[in-house]
C-alpha positions, 0 to 999 in steps of 0.5 A: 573243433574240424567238422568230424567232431561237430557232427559226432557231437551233434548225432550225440545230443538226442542220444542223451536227451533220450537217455535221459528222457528213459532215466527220468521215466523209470525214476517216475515209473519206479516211483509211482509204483512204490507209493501204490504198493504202500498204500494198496490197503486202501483198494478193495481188491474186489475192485481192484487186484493189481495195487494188492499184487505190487505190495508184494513186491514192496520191499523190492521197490523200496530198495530200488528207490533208495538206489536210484535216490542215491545215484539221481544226488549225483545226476540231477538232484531235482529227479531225486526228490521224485525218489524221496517223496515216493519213500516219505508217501510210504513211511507207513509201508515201511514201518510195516515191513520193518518196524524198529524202536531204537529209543524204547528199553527192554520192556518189563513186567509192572507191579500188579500186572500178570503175564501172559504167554501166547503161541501163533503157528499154522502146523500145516496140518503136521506134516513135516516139510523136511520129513525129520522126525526125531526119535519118530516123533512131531516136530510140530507138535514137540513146538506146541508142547514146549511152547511155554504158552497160556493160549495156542492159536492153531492153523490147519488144524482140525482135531488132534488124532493120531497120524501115523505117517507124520509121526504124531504120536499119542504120547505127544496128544496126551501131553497137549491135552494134558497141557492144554484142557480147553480145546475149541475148533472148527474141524471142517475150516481147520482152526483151534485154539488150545487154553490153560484156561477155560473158555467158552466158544464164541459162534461166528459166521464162516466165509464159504471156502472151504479151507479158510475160516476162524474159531472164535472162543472167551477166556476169561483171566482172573477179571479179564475176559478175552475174546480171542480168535485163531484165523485162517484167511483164503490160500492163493491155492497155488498147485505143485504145477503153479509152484513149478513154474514160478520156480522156472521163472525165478531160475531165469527159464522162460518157455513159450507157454510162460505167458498161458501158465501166467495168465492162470497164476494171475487170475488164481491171485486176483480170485484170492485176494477178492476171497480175502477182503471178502473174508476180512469184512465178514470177521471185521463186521461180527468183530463190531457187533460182539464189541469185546473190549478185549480181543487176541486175534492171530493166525494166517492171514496169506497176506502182508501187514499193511494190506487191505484184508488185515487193515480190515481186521484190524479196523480201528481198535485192533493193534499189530503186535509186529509194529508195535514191538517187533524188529524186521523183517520178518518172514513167517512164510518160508516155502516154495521161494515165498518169502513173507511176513503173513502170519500177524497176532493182532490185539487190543484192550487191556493187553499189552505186548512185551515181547515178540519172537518168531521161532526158528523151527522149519518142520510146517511152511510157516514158522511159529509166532511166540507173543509174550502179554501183561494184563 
């Protein structure tokens, strides 16, 4: 080796050792912050917003994880095992996001047991988000009547009136309320719940936003009485500005007044994610203090499974239908380029989820939650 080469060869090293000093802390970086977004249930984020912020990027950091796992095999198997540790700390997470039961048959109805049938939808109000209305009619409202269901868990719904504009017909109310005798809601919060049978309303406390909230009712099924409960959590009240300017970020556009417009968005998360573990330890402790046996509870939570609001709710006797029997992922919330899983039907007691669907139709933000039960 003549001296040329030497001292390239030198000047080399400590261009390696940097790269891979930067290598090994984007692993652990990476890592680090996909354990956090797994297990940001367990931060209030009335104290703490930033864990609940990164599980929405918890499908993103998961992947990233099993790409550099793969390729740190071949580099250093020890910077690796980072990786894979990071993913065994987030099995619950995963499981979550994307439940699977390879080993379970398709379920069926056992001897004695009755059926079931249950619907979940926030209508956004029944406007249609691609402003099709067949032969004038709703398309939300079509879902509703069509649905099959025993019990309807609604959204951002107040009252069933006529809606001109949104083509709501009094046809299509007749027919729900022909359908469905048994109505209860809460007109101001925007939460009902229709029922082939009767119900009785159940009094709750409401949280103090005024558009987010529950409407509680007991149904009881031949000797089975039910608690169920249509929820709709806090918004991350995001306007047409907010949306515009995620769109821009999402396109690649970046402005000099990305960094101001930021801050806003962020501090509007930071408010709603406290709002909602607010909200879900308000329901949880009336939940505690009714002690139903059994208890149906589903609507739009505006957040993730696995996130500190639902495991609130969910405490320690209420199930995740999704986990329990569904396949994902799944995303319930399809506008704006948000893409997530956070509308969840949750039960317990003699219930027992056969069968889970998440229906196609795109007329509301949200896609509607189909829930087939035995009792």
């Amino acid at each position: 080796m003549d001296e040329t080469q030497h001292t390239a060869t030198r000047h080399r090293r400590p261009l390696l050792r940097t790269v891979r000093f930067l290598w090994l802390l984007m692993t652990i970086a990476v890592a680090v912050m996909t354990v956090i977004s797994a297990n940001s249930a367990l931060f209030n984020p009335e104290k703490y917003s930033w864990p609940s912020m990164m599980s929405m990027a918890f499908p993103f950091l998961i992947i990233t994880d099993v790409v550099l796992g793969l390729i740190n095999l071949f580099i250093n198997k020890k910077v690796a095992i980072v990786q894979w540790a990071a993913m065994m700390l987030s099995l619950t997470a995963i499981g979550n996001w994307f439940p699977a039961h390879p080993f379970e048959g398709k379920p069926e109805v056992k001897e004695g047991e009755r059926v079931l049938r249950f619907m979940s939808y926030n209508t956004f109000d029944f406007n249609d988000n691609q402003s099709i209305y067949p032969d004038s009619t709703n398309r939300s409202a079509s879902a509703i009547i069509h649905s099959g269901a025993d019990i309807v868990c609604l959204q951002e719904v107040g009252t069933l009136s006529n809606k001109p504009t949104r083509c709501l017909t009094d046809e299509q109310i007749d027919s729900i309320n022909d359908i469905y005798p048994y109505f209860a809601s809460q007109e101001e919060k925007m939460v009902s719940i229709l029922s082939k049978y009767p119900l009785r309303e159940v009094y709750l406390d409401q949280p103090l936003s005024p558009h987010s909230g529950w409407q509680a009712a007991e149904i009881v099924i031949d000797t089975d009485t039910i608690l169920v409960v249509s929820v709709h959590m806090q918004s991350f009240g995001l306007d047409e500005e907010d949306k515009e300017l995620y769109h821009s970020i999402t396109d690649g556009n970046m402005s000099g007044n990305m960094t101001d417009a930021g801050k806003v968005i962020y501090n509007k998360l930071r408010s709603a994610f406290a709002l909602r573990a607010d909200q879900a330890q308000l329901l949880r402790q009336q939940l505690d203090s009714l002690n139903y046996r059994n208890v149906l509870l589903s609507g739009d939570f505006n957040d993730i499974a696995g996130s500190y609001p639902v495991r609130t709710i969910k405490g320690k006797s209420l199930k995740s239908v999704f986990r329990t029997i569904g396949t994902g992922p799944v995303i319930t919330y399809h506008s704006d380029r948000f893409f997530f899983n956070i509308d969840h039907v949750l039960y317990q007691g003699c219930l027992r989820p056969i069968l889970y669907r998440r229906g196609g139709i795109k007329s509301s933000d949200h896609y509607p939650l189909y829930v087939t039960f035995t009792l």
